[in-house]
BAZAKOL-974151 format. One record per residue (C-alpha): residue number from 1; z, y, x. Coordinates in steps of 0.5 Angstrom, whole numbers, plus 500, padded with zeros to 3 digits. Layout:
<rs>
NUM,Z,Y,X
...
</rs>
This chain:
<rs>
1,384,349,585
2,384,355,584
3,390,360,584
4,390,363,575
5,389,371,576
6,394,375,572
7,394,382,570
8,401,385,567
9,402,390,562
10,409,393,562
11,413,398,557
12,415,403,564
13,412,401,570
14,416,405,575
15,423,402,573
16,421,395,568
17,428,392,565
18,431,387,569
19,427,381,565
20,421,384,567
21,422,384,574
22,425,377,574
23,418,376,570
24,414,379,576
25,418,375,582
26,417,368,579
27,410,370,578
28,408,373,585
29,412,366,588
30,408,361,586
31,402,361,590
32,397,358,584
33,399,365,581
34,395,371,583
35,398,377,580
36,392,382,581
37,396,389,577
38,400,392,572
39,398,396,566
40,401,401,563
41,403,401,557
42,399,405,551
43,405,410,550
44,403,412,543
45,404,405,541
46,411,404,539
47,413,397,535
48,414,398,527
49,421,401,526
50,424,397,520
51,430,398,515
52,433,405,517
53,440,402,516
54,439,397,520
55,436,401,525
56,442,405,526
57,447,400,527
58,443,396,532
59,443,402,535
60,450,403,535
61,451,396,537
62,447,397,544
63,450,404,545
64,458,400,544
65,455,392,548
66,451,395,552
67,445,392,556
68,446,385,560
69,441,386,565
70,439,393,569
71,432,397,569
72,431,396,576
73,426,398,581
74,421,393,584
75,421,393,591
76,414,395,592
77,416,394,600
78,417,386,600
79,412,384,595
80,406,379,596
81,401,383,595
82,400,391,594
83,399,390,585
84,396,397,583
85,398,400,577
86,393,401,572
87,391,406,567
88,391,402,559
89,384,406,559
90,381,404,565
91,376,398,562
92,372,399,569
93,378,397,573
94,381,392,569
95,374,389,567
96,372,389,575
97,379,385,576
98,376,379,574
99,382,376,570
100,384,370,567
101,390,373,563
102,394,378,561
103,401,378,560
104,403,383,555
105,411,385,556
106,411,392,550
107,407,387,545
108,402,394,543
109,397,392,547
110,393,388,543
111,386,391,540
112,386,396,546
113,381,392,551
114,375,390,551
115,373,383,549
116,371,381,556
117,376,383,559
118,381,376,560
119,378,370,560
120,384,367,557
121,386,372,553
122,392,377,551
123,399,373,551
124,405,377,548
125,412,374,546
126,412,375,538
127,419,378,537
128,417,384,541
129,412,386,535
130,418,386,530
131,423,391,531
132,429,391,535
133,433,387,533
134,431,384,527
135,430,377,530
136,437,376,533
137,440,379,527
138,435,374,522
139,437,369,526
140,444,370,525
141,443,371,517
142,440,365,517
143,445,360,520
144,439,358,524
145,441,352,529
146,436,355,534
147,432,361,535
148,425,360,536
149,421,364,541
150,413,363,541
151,409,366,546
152,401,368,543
153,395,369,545
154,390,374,542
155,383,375,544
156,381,382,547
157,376,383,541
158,379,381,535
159,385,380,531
160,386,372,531
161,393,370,535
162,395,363,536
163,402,360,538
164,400,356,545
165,408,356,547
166,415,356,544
167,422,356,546
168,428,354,543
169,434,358,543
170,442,357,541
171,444,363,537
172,449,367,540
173,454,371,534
174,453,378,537
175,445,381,535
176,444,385,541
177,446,379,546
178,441,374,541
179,436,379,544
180,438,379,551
181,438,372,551
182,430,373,548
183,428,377,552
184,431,373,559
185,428,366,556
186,422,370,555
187,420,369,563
188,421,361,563
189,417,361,557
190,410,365,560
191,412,362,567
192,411,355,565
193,405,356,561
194,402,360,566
195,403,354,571
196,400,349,565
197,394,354,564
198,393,353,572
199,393,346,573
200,389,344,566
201,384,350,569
202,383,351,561
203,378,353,558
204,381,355,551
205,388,353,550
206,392,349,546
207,393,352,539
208,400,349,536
209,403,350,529
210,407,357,528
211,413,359,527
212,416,361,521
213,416,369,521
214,423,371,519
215,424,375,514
216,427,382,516
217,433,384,515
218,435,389,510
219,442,392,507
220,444,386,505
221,442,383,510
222,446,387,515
223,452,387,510
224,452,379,512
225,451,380,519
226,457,385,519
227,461,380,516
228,460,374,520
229,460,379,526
230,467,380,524
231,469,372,523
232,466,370,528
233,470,375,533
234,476,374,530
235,475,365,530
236,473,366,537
237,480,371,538
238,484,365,535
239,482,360,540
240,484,365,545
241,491,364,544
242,490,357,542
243,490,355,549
244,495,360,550
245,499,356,545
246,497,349,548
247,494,347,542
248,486,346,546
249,483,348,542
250,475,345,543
251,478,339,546
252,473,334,549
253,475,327,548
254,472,320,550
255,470,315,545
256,468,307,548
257,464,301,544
258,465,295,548
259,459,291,545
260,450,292,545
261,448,300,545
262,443,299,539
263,451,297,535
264,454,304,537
265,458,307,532
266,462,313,534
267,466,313,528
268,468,305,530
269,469,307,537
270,476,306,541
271,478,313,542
272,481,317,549
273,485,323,548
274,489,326,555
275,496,326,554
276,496,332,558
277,495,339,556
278,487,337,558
279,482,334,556
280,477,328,558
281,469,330,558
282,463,328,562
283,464,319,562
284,460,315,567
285,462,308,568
286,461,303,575
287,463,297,575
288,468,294,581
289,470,287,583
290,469,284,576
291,473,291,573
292,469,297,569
293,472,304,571
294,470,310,566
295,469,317,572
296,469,323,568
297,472,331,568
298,479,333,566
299,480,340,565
300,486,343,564
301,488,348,560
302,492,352,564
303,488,354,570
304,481,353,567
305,478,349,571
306,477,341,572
307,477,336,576
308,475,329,576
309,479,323,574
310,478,316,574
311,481,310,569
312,480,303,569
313,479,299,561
314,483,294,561
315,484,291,553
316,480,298,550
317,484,301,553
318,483,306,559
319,489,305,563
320,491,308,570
321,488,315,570
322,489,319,576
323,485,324,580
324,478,321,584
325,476,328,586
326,480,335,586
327,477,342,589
328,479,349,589
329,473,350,584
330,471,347,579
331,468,340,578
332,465,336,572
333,460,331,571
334,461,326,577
335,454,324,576
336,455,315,580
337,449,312,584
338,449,307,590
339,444,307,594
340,443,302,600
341,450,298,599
342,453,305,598
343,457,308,592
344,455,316,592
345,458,322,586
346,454,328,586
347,459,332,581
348,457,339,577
349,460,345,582
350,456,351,580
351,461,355,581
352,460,354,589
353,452,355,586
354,449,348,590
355,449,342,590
356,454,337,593
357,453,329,594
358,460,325,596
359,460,319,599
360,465,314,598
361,470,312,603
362,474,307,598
363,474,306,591
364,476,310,587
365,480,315,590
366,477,317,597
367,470,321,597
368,468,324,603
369,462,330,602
370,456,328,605
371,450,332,603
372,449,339,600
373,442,342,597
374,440,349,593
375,445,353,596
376,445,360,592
377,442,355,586
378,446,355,580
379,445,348,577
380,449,345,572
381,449,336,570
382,444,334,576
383,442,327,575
384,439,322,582
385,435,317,580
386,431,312,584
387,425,311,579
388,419,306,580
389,421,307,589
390,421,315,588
391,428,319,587
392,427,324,582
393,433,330,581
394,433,331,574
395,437,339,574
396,439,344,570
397,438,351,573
398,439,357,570
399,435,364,573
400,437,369,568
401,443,375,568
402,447,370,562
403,447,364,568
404,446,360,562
405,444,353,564
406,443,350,557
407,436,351,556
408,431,350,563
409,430,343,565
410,427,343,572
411,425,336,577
412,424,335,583
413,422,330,588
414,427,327,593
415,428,323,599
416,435,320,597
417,442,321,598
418,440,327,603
419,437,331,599
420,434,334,605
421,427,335,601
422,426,337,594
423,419,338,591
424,419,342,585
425,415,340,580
426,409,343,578
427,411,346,571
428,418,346,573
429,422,348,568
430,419,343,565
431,422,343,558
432,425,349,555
433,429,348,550
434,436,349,547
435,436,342,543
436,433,338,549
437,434,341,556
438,441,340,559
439,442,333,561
440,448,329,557
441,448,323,562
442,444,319,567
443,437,316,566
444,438,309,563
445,435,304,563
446,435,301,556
447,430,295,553
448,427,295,559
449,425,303,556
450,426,310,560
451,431,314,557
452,434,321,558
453,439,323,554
454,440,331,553
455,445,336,550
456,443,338,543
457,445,346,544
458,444,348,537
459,448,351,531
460,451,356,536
461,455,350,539
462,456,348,546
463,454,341,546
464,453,340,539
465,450,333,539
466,446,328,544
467,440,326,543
468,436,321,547
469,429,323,550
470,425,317,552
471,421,317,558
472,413,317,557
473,411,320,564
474,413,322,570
475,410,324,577
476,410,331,581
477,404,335,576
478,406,331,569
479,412,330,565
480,412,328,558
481,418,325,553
482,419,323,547
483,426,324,542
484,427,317,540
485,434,317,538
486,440,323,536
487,448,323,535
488,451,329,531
489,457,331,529
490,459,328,522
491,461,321,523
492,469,323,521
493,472,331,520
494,475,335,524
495,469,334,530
496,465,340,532
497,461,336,537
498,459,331,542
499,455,332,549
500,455,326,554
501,454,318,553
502,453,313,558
503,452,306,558
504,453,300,562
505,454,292,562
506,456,292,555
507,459,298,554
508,457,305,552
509,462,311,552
510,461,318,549
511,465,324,549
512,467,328,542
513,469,334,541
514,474,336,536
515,476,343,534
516,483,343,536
517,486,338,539
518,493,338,538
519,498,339,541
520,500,336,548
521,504,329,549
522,502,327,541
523,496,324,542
524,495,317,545
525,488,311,546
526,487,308,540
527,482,304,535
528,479,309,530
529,482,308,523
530,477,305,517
531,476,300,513
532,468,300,513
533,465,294,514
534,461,295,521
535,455,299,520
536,447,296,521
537,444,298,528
538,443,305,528
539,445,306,522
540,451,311,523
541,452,313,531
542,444,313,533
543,440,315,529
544,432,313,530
545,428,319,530
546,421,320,528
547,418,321,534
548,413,327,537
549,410,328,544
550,413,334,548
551,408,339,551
552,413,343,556
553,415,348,552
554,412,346,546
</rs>
């Protein structure tokens, strides 16, 4: 099949932002990609300037925060191929290219080439057509619970644009950090459909809805944008010296339902709140000898990092909690599987930026590392599941300055416990996409349906809600899911959110989110209070959603 050829326009060829050059590794690692040369952008063009005092305080802003990434060279010494740099003016050269696209990282280029001269067309980020700034300001404004970035495409000779791939961000609270973040999740965003234009070898490109255009911000604007800077800084002080005081602020909790999954109701749920200055996070139920045990992260507020504990239900309750795992470094999700007779865990640890799979040698207490994988990779809630005979890696990888872990979805293909082969999937990363990306738990396996269930990243919360992702399609070149169900935070005061669920046998657990925790020593397991009949299935917990077909990015 033959490799989708790639011309680049940069905004400073000699010295590209560090998300340009990001942008260029990717593309020169994939061998279907062909990148065959950069363009120099027009220099006369220069995006719209926008309200003047919003202009001037985002320039004092980025002077104050600075940029995230720097404006590194690219290393022209060690690179696949010898890419020229051209001229935006010399049609000649760039027409003799023979390319299948154009990638427009200035968003300026647009009329400037002739009509023949990309056979897909022109593909720019949107936002890089507005003024600095603005977006991520509207955004905030807004209250958007996600930012929504759509990659067009135009045709050389005309003015038509379509939206052919979008992704969605949550907001940051600071503007010049929401363009950053942009800007860096720009690159999986054009990396994954230009490996989705290559495999389908399209002709044309699907055309898909467009995203509202925000409206930009003005003095008004901006005044509520400094205000709800000011609050949210001094909200985020606030926690700091809650956890100083030990009053956990932002404390996970679990919730448990002993009974079919379809009846799940969080506010009914029996509660599990540490007794310690900690919280519990990230459940995972095995069942042993006729007992269930619930794994899961306790994180203590005093040294930041958390270990794995383990507890056994016995009357609801969960009861004889102690350490199953403790490292010198952070460990969170002990994601359980078995394989061949033999219980493994494979715990988040991307602090040590790998993999890690513990076999256990008695349970529940005693694991012993058994195979490492991704070395370098920062990977964050990695899943093991064998699916239809084929073990399948469900990951969360992030490739960018802010380590961010929420928005990427990437497979590979295993061959077990090992990890000693992983074949990345074709259109890795396969969803982009702060409402569905990050896993929230294992692959289930529900009414004989496959279901994926995912952090929802929005309403600049971490870990939101949980929706649950059923499986269409899976293989090495195709992936496709659809929301089926979700759970949001509303279903008694003072949550803020709620981010894993498993189920099992006949149990369903689920962690929450509070916004302060209390105090230490004041909390125990017990039956959520209320005197409301029990709810119909789906009623309050699991919400059935309208379902839509996933296209990656879309």
């Amino acid at each position: 099949m033959q490799a989708l050829r790639i011309a680049i326009v940069l905004p400073t060829p000699d010295r590209p932002a560090g998300w340009c050059t990001r942008l260029v590794e990717q593309i020169e690692a994939e061998p279907r990609l062909d990148l065959r040369a950069f363009i120099a952008c027009p220099s006369h063009m220069q995006p719209s300037s926008g309200n003047a005092l919003v202009r001037t305080w985002y320039a004092f802003e980025r002077k104050v925060v600075g940029k995230l990434q720097a404006a590194d060279p690219l290393d022209r010494s060690n690179r696949r191929g010898n890419c020229p740099t051209l001229a935006n003016d010399d049609h000649l050269a760039i027409v003799g290219m023979d390319l299948d696209v154009i990638v427009d990282l200035s968003g300026q280029a647009a009329g400037i080439f002739p009509a023949e001269v990309a056979r897909l067309g022109i593909w720019h980020p949107d936002f890089l057509r507005r003024p600095a700034g603005s977006t991520a300001i509207a955004a905030i404004v807004a209250r958007d619970p996600v930012i929504a970035i759509s990659l067009l495409c135009g045709a050389a000779d005309r003015g038509e644009e379509t939206t052919i791939a979008t992704a969605r961000l949550n907001t940051k609270f600071v503007a010049s950090r929401n363009e950053d973040f942009m800007l860096e999740k720009a690159v999986p965003l054009i990396v994954n459909a230009l490996k989705r234009a290559q495999a389908s070898q399209a002709v044309e490109l699907p055309a898909l809805p467009r995203s509202a255009e925000p409206r930009q911000p003005g003095g008004a604007g901006l005044c509520t944008y400094l205000a709800r800077l000011g609050g949210d800084g001094a909200a985020k002080v606030v926690e700091k010296v809650g956890e100083k005081l030990g009053a956990r602020p932002g404390m996970f909790f679990l919730k448990s339902h002993a009974g079919a999954w379809s009846e799940f109701d969080p506010a009914r749920a029996t509660a599990h709140v540490s007794a310690k200055n900690s919280y519990f996070a990230d459940p995972f139920l095995w069942e042993r000898a006729g007992a269930m045990y619930c794994f899961f992260e306790e994180f203590d507020y005093r040294t930041g990092r958390g270990h794995i504990s383990v507890g056994r239900f016995e009357d609801g309750q969960l009861a004889d909690i102690r350490v199953a795992l403790r490292r010198d470094y952070h460990l969170s999700f002990p994601h359980l599987f078995e394989h061949e007779g033999e219980l493994y865990m494979m715990p988040e640890c991307c602090e040590v930026r790998r993999l890690e799979v513990w076999k256990c040698r008695e349970f529940p207490y005693d694991w012993a590392l058994h195979a490492t994988a991704l070395e370098g990779v920062v990977a964050a809630d990695s899943t093991l599941n064998l699916i239809d005979g084929t073990w399948w890696l469900f990951t969360n990888i992030s490739d960018d300055a802010f380590l961010d872990m929420n928005t990427q979805l990437h497979i590979f293909r295993t061959d077990g416990p090992d990890l000693a082969r992983l074949e990345p999937h074709a259109l890795n990363p396969v969803v982009v996409d702060a409402r569905e990306a990050r896993n929230a738990g294992r692959i289930l396996k529900l009414d004989g349906r496959l279901y994926r269930p995912a952090q929802d990243n929005s309403h600049g919360t971490y870990g939101y809600g949980v929706r649950l992702m059923e499986i269409a399609h899976l293989s090495l070149d195709d992936y496709r899911e659809e929301l089926a169900f979700s759970i949001e935070p509303d279903f008694e005061p003072g949550i803020t959110g709620c981010h894993h669920l498993d189920v099992r046998a006949g149990r369903v657990v689920m962690d929450v989110r509070k916004r302060v925790g209390g105090f230490a020593g004041r909390a125990t397991g017990r039956k959520a209070p209320g005197s409301a009949p029990a709810m119909a299935p789906l009623a309050t917990g699991l919400r059935s959603a309208r379902t839509r077909h996933l296209k990656g990015s879309e």
